[in-house]
N, C-alpha and C positions, 0 to 999 in steps of 0.2 A: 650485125655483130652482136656478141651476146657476153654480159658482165656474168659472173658465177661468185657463189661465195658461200665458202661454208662455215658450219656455227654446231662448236663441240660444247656438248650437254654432261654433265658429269655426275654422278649420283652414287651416295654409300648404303652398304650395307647394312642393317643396325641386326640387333637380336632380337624376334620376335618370332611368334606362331603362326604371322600372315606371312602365306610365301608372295602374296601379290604386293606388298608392300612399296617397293621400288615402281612399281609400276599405278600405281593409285599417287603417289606421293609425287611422282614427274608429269605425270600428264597434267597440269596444272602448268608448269612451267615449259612445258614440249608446244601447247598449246597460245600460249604471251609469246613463243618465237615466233610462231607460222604466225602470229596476225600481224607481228610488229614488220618482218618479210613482206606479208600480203600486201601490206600499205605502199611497200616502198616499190610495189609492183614487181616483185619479186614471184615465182614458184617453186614450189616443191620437187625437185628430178628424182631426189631418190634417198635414202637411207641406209646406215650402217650404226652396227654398235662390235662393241671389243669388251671385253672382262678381264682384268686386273687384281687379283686380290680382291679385295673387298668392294672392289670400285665397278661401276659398267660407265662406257663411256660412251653415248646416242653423237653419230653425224648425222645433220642437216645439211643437205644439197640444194642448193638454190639454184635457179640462173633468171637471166632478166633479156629482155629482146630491147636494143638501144639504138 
């Protein structure tokens, strides 16, 4: 049997000249979810992301073998 659970990441836009910005400024916190997951013997299935206005919003796919 297999537990799943997903974990929505939400991150804004600001004004600046770095178009990598959202993506330097998340990877810090994309990276505290997968280990905090890891631990609880969790994996990674799979990923998604959606954009909103100024918003992007990153899924985390988990599942767990129990």
């Amino acid at each position: 049997m297999k537990e799943y659970k997903v974990e929505v990441l939400n991150f804004y836009s600001k004004l600046t000249w770095d178009k990598d910005h959202i993506a330097k400024s998340s990877e810090i916190e994309i990276q505290q979810k997968l280990n905090e997951y890891a631990q609880k013997s969790f994996r990674l299935i799979s990923t998604s992301s959606a954009g909103f206005e100024s918003a992007i919003y990153i899924y985390l796919y988990f599942e767990k073998e129990f």
